[in-house]
TILUM-424871 format. One line per field, with one value per residue (C-alpha): residue in one letter; x, y, z. Coordinates in nm, 2 decimals, decimal comma. Example, Ala and Ser with C-alpha at 12.3 -4.5 7.8 and 13.67 -1.06 7.14 Angstrom:
% residues 2
aa = (A / S)
X = (1,23 / 1,37)
Y = (-0,45 / -0,11)
Z = (0,78 / 0,71)
This chain:
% residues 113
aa = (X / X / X / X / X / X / X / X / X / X / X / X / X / X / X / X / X / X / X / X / X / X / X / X / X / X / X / X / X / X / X / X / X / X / X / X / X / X / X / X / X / X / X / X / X / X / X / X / X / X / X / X / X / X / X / X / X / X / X / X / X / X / X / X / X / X / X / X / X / X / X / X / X / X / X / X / X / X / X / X / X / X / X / X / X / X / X / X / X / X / X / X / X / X / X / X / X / X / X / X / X / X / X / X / X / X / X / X / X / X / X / X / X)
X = (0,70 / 0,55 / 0,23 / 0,50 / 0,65 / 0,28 / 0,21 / 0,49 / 0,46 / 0,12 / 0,20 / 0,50 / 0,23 / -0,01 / 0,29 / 0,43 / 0,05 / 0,06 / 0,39 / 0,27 / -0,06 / 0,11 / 0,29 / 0,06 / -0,11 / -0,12 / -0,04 / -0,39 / -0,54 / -0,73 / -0,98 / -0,89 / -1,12 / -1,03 / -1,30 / -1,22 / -1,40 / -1,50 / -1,18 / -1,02 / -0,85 / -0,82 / -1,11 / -1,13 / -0,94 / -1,12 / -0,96 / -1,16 / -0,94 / -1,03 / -0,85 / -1,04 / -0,84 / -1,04 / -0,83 / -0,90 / -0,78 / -0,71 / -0,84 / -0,50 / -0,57 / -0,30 / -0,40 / -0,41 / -0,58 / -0,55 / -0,79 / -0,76 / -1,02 / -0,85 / -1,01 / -0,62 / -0,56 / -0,66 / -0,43 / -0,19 / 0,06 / 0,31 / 0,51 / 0,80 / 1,14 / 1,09 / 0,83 / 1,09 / 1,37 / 1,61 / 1,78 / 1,98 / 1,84 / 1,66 / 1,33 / 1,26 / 0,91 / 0,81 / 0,53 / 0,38 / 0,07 / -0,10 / -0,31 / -0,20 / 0,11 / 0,45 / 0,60 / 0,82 / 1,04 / 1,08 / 1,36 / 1,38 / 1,54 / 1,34 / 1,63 / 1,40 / 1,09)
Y = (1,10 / 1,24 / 1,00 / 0,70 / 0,86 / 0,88 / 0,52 / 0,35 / 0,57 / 0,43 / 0,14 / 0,13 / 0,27 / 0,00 / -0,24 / -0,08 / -0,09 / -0,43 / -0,52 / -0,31 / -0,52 / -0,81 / -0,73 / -0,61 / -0,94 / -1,20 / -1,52 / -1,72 / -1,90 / -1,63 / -1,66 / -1,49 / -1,43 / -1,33 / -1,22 / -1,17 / -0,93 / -1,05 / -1,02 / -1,25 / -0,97 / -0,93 / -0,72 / -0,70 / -0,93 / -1,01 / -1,09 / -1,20 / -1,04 / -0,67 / -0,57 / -0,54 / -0,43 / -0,33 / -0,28 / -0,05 / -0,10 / 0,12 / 0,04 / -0,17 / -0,43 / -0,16 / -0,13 / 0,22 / 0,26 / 0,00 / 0,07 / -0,05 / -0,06 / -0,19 / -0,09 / 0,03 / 0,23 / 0,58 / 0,78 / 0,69 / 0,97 / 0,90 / 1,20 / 1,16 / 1,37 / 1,48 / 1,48 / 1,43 / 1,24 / 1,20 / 0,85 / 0,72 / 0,97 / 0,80 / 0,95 / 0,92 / 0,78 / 0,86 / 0,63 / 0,78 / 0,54 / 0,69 / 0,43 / 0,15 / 0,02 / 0,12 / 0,42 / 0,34 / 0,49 / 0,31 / 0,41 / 0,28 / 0,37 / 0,37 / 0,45 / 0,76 / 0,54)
Z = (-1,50 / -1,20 / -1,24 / -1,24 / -0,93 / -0,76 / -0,87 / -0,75 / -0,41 / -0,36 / -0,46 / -0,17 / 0,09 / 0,01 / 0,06 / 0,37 / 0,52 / 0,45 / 0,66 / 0,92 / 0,93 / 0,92 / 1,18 / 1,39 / 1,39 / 1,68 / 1,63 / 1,58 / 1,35 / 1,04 / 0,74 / 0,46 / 0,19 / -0,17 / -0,42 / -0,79 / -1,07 / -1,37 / -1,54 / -1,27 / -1,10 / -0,73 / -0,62 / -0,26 / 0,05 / 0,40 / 0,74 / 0,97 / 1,26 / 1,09 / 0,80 / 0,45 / 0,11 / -0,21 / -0,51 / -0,79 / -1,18 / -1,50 / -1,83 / -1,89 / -1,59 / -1,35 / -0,98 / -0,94 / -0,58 / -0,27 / -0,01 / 0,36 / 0,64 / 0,99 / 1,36 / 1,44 / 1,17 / 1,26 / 0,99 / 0,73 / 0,55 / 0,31 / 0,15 / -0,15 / -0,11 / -0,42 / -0,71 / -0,99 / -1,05 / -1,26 / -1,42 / -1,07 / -0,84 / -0,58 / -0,37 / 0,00 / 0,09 / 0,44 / 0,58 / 0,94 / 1,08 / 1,34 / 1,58 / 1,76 / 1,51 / 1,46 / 1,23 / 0,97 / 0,68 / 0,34 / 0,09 / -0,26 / -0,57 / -0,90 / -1,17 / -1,33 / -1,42)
């Protein structure tokens, strides 16, 4: 349960990261590059205004690991309310970037899975 918990709060970081790059970015014209692995899975994204994501998988085809490079991003935390839940309980993510972006908060409910 608790690896499900970790999963789906990295999982949320990556996403949050991703809004937060998003909308950090200017409006202009940007390449995007995707390259795939041999299994034709999503291996690593390029911006050409900065950002870079490399994804990593499991054994079952699962990204277990996003990994972003960006010249603004100087620290990001995320931290669960709890480590455990319960069927209905819900958990508090905390998301705190540090660098030249905005701090947010995401809260979702994952019904104990």
């Amino acid at each position: 349960m608790k690896e499900r918990i970790m999963r789906h709060a990295s999982w949320i970081a990556g996403l949050l990261l991703a809004v937060l790059t998003s909308a950090s970015v200017q409006a202009a014209t940007t390449t995007i590059n995707y390259f795939y692995d041999s299994h034709n899975r999503l291996q690593t994204v390029i911006r050409d205004d900065g950002p870079t994501y490399s994804y990593t998988y499991d054994a079952a085809g699962n990204i277990t690991r996003r990994d972003t490079s960006a010249t603004w991003l100087s620290s990001l935390t995320v931290s669960a309310s709890s480590t455990t839940i319960a069927p209905g309980q819900s958990v508090t993510l905390t998301a705190t970037v540090a660098g030249s972006s905005p701090t947010g908060t995401v809260q979702f409910q994952i019904n104990g899975v």
